[in-house]
DRENPA-3360 file (N, C-alpha, C; in nm, 2 decimals, always signed):
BEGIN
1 = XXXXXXXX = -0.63/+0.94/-1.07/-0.56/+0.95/-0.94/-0.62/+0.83/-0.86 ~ -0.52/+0.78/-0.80/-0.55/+0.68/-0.66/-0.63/+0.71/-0.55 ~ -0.59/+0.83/-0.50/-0.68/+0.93/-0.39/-0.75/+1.02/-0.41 ~ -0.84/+1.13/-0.36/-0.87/+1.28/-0.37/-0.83/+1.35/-0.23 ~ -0.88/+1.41/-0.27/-0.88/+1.54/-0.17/-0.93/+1.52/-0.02 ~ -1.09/+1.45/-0.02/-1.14/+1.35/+0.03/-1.11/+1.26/+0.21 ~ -0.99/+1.19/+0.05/-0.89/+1.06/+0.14/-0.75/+1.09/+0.21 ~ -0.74/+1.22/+0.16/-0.68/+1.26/+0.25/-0.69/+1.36/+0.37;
9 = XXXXXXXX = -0.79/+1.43/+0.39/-0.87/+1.49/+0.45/-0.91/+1.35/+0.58 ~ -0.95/+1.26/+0.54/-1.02/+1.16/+0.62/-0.88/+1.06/+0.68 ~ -0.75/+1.06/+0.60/-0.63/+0.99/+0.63/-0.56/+1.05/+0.76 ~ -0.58/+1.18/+0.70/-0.47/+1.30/+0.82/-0.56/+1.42/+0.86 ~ -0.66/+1.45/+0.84/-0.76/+1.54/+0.87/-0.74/+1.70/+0.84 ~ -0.84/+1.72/+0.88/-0.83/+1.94/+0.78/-0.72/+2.02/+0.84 ~ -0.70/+1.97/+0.96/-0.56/+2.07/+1.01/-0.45/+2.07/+0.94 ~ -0.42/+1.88/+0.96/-0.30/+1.89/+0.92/-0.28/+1.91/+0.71;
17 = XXXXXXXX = -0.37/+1.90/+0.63/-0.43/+1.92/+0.51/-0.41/+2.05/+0.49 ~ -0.42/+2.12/+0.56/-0.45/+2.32/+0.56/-0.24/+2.34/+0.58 ~ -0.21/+2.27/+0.72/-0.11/+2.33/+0.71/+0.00/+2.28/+0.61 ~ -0.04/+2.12/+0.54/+0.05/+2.07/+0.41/+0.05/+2.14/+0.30 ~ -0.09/+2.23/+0.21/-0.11/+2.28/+0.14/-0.12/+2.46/+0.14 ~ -0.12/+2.52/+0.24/-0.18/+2.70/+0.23/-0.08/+2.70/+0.24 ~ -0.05/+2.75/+0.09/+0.10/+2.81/+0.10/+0.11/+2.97/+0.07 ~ -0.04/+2.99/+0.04/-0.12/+3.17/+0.07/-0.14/+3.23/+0.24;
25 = XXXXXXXX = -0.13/+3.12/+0.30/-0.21/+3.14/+0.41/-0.34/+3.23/+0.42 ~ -0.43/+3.12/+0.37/-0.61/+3.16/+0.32/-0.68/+3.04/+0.46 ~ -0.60/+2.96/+0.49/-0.66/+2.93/+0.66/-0.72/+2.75/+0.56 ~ -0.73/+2.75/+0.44/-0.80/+2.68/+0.39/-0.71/+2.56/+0.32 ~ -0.73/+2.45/+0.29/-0.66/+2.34/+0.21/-0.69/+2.40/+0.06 ~ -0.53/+2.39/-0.02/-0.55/+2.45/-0.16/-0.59/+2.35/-0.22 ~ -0.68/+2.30/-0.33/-0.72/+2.25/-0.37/-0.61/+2.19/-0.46 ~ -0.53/+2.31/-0.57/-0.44/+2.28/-0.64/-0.33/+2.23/-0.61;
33 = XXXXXXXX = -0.31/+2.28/-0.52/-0.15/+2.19/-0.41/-0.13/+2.08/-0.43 ~ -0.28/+2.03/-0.34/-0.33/+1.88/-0.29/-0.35/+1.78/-0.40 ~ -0.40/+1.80/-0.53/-0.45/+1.75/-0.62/-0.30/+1.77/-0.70 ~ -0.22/+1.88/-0.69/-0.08/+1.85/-0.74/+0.01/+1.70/-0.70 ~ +0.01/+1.70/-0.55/+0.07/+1.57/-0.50/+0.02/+1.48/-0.50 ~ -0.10/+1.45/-0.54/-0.18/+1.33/-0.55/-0.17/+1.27/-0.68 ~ -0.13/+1.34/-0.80/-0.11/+1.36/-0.94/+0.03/+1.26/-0.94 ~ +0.12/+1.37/-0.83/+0.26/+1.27/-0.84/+0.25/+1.18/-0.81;
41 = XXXXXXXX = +0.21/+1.13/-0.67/+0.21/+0.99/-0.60/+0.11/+0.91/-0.70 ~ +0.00/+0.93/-0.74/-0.04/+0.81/-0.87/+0.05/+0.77/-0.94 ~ +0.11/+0.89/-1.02/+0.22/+0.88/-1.16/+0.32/+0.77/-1.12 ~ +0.35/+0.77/-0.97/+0.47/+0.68/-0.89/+0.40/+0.58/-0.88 ~ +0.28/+0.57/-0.84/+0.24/+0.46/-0.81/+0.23/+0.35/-0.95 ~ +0.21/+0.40/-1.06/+0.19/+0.38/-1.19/+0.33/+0.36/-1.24 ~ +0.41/+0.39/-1.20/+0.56/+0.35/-1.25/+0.61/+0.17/-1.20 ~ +0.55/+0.16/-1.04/+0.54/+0.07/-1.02/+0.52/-0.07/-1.08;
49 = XXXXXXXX = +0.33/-0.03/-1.13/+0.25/-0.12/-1.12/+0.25/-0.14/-1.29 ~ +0.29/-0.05/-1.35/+0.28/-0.08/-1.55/+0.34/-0.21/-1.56 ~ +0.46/-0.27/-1.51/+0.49/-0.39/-1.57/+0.40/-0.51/-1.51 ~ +0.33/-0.51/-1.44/+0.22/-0.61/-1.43/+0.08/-0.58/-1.45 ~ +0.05/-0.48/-1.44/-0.10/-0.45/-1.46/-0.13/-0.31/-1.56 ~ -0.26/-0.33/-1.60/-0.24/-0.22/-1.71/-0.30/-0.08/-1.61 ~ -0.21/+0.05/-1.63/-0.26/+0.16/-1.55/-0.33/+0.25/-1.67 ~ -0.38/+0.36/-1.62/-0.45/+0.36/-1.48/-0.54/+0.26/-1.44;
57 = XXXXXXXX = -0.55/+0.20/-1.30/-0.68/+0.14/-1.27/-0.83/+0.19/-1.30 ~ -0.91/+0.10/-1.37/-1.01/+0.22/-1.38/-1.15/+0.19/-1.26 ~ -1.05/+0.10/-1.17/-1.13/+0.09/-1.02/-1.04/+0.05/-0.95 ~ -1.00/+0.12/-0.82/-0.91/+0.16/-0.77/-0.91/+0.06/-0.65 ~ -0.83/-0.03/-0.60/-0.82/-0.10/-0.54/-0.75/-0.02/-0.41 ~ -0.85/-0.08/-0.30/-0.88/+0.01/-0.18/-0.76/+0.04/-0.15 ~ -0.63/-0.06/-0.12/-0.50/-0.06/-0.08/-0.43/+0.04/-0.14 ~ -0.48/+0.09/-0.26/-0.35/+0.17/-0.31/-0.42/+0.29/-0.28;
65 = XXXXXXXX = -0.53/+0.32/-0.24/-0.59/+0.45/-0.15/-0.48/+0.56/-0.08 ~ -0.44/+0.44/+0.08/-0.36/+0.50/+0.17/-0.24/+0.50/+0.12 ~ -0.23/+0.41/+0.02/-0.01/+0.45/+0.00/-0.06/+0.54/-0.05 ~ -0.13/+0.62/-0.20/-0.12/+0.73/-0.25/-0.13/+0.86/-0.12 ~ -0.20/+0.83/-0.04/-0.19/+0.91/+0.04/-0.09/+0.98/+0.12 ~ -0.02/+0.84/+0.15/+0.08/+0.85/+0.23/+0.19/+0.92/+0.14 ~ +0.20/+0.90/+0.02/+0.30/+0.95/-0.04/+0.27/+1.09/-0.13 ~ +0.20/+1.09/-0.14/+0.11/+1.28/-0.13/+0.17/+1.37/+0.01;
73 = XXXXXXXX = +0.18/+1.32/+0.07/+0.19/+1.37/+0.17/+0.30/+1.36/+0.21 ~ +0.41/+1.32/+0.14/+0.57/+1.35/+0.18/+0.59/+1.42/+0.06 ~ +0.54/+1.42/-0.02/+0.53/+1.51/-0.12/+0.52/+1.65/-0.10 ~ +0.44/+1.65/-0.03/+0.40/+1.79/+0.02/+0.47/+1.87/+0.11 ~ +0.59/+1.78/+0.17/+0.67/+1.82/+0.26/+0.80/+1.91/+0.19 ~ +0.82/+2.04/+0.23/+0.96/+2.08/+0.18/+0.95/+2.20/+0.22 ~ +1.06/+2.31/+0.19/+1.07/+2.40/+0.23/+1.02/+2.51/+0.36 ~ +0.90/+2.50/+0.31/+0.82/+2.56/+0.42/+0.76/+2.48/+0.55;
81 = XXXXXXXX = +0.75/+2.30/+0.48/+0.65/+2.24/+0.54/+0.72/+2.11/+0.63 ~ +0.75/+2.12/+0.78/+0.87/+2.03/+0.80/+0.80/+1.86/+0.77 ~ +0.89/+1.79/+0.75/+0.90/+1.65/+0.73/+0.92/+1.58/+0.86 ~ +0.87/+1.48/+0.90/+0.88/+1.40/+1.01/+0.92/+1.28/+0.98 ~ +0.97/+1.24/+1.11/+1.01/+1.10/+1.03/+0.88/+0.98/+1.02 ~ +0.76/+0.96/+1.07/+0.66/+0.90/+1.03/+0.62/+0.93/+0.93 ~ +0.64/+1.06/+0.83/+0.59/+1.10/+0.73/+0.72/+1.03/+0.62 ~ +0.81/+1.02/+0.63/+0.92/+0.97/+0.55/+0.90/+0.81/+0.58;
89 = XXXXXXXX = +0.89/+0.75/+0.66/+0.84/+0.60/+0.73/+0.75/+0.60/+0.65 ~ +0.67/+0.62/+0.63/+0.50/+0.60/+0.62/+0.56/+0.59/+0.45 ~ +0.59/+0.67/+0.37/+0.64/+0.67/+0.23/+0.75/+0.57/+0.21 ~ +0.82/+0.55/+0.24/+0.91/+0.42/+0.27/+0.83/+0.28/+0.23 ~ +0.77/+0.32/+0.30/+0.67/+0.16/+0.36/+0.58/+0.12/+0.20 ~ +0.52/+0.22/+0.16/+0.41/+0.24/+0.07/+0.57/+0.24/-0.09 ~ +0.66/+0.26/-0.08/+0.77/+0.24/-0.20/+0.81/+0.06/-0.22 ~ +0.86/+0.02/-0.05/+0.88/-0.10/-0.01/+0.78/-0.16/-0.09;
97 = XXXXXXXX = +0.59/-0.14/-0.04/+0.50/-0.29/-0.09/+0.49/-0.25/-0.23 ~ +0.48/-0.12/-0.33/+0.50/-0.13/-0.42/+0.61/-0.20/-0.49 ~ +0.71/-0.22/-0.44/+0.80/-0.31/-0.49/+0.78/-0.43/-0.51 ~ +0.68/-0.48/-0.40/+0.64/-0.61/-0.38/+0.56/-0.64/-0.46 ~ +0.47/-0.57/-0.50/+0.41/-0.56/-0.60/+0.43/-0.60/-0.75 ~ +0.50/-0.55/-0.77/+0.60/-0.53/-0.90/+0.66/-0.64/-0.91 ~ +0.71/-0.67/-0.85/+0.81/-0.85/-0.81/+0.66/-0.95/-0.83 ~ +0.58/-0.94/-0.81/+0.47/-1.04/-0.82/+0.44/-1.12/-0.66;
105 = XXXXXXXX = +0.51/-1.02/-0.56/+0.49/-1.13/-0.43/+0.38/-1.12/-0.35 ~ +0.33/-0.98/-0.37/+0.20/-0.97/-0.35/+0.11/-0.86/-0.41 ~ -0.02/-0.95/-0.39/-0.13/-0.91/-0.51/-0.22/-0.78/-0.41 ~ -0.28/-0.70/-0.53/-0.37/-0.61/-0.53/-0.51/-0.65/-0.44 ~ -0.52/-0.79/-0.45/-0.66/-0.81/-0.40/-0.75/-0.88/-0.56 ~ -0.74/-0.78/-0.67/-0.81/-0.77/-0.73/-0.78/-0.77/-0.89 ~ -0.85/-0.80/-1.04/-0.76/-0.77/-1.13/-0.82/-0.64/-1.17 ~ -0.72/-0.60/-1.29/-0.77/-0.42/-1.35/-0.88/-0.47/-1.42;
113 = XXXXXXXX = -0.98/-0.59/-1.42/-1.11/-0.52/-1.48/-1.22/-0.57/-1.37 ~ -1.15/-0.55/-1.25/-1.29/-0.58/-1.11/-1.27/-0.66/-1.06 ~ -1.29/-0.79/-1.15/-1.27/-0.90/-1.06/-1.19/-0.94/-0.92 ~ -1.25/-1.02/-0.83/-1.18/-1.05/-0.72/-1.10/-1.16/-0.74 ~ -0.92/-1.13/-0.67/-0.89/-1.28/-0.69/-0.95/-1.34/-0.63 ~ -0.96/-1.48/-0.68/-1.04/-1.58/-0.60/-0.89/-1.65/-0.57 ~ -0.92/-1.70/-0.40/-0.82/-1.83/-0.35/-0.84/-1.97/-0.38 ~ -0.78/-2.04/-0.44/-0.74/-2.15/-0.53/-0.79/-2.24/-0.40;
121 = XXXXXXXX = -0.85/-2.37/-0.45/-0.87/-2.49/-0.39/-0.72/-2.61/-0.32 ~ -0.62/-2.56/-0.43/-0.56/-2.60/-0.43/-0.46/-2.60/-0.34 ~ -0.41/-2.64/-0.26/-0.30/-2.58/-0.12/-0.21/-2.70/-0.08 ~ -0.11/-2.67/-0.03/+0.00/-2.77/+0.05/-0.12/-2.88/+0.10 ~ -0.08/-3.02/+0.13/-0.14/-3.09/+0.17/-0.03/-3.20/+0.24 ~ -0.01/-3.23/+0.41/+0.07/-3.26/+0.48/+0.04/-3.39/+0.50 ~ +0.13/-3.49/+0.44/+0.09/-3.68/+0.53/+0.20/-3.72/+0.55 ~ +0.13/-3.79/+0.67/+0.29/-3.86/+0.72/+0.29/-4.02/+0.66;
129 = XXXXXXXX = +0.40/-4.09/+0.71/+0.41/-4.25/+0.73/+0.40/-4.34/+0.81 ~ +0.34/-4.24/+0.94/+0.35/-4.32/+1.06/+0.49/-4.26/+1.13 ~ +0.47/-4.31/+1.25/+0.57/-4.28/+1.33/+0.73/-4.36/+1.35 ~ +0.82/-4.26/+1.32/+0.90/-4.34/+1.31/+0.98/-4.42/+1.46 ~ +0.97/-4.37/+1.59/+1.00/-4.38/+1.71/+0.89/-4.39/+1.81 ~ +0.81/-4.53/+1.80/+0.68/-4.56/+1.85/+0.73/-4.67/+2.01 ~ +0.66/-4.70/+2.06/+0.72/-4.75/+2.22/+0.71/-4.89/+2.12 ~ +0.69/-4.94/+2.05/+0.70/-5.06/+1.98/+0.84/-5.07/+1.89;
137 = XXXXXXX = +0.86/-4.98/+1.83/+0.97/-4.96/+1.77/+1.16/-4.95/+1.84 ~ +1.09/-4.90/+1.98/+1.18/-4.89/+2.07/+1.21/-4.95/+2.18 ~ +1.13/-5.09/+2.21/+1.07/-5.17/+2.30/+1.06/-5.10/+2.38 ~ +0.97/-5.00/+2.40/+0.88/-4.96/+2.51/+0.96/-4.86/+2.58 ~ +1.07/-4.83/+2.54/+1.15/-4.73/+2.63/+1.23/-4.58/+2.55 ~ +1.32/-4.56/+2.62/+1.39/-4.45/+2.54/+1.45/-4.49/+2.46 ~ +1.56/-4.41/+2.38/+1.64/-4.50/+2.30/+1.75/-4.49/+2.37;
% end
C-alpha cells in the first residue's frame, strides 16, 4: 500500500478517520475499513502507474502518499458517510496527476529502485544576433 492508517490519521485527523470508518459505532477508527480503502486506492494507483513503472513501489514516493490518501477517503464515502465536494475535488485531482503520470508528463521525483532523478545539465540555451532596430539602424530616430 501507498499509505497506512497513520497518513491518514495525520492527512485528515482521528475525528474525521472515526467518523469515515465506525461503521459499529465503537467511537474508534476500524482498522479493517481503513486498510480496506487504502488497498483500493493503491490497486488504482497501480493501474495507473504499471505501464511505466514496475508496481508495487518497493519505496514509496512521498507524492503518491497524499493522493492514496485522498482517494481512500472518497472511497470511504457512501451510504452512510456523506461525500463533499472537496472530498470528490481532492480525488479528481489525485486521478487527473495520475494521468499525467501515465502520459509521461510528469515524473515521480524518483525511479522504482530509489534513485533520485537527477536534473540534466542540459537545458534551452537563448542567443541573439544583435539588435535588429538600433538608433544606428534607424538614424537615430523612430521609424
Amino acid at each position: 500500500m501507498y499509505a497506512t492508517r497513520a497518513d491518514m490519521v495525520h492527512a485528515f485527523g482521528e475525528k474525521e478517520c472515526v467518523s469515515l470508518t465506525d461503521r459499529k459505532y465503537t467511537g474508534d477508527i476500524d482498522d479493517e475499513v481503513i486498510s480496506g480503502a487504502l488497498t483500493r486506492a493503491s490497486a488504482e494507483i497501480d493501474s495507473y502507474l504499471v505501464g511505466r513503472y514496475p508496481v508495487p513501489w518497493p519505496d514509496t514516493p512521498g507524492v503518491l502518499v497524499g493522493r492514496c490518501c485522498d482517494m481512500a477517503r472518497y472511497f470511504l464515502c457512501g451510504a452512510s458517510v456523506q461525500s463533499t465536494e472537496q472530498i470528490r475535488a481532492r480525488y479528481e485531482d489525485a486521478v487527473r496527476y495520475l494521468e499525467q503520470v501515465a502520459a509521461g508528463k510528469v515524473s515521480l521525483g524518483k525511479m522504482p529502485d530509489g534513485q533520485v532523478v537527477q536534473q540534466t545539465s542540459s537545458g534551452a540555451r537563448f542567443q541573439s544576433s544583435g539588435r535588429a532596430f538600433d538608433r544606428d539602424a534607424t538614424g537615430g530616430g523612430a521609424f
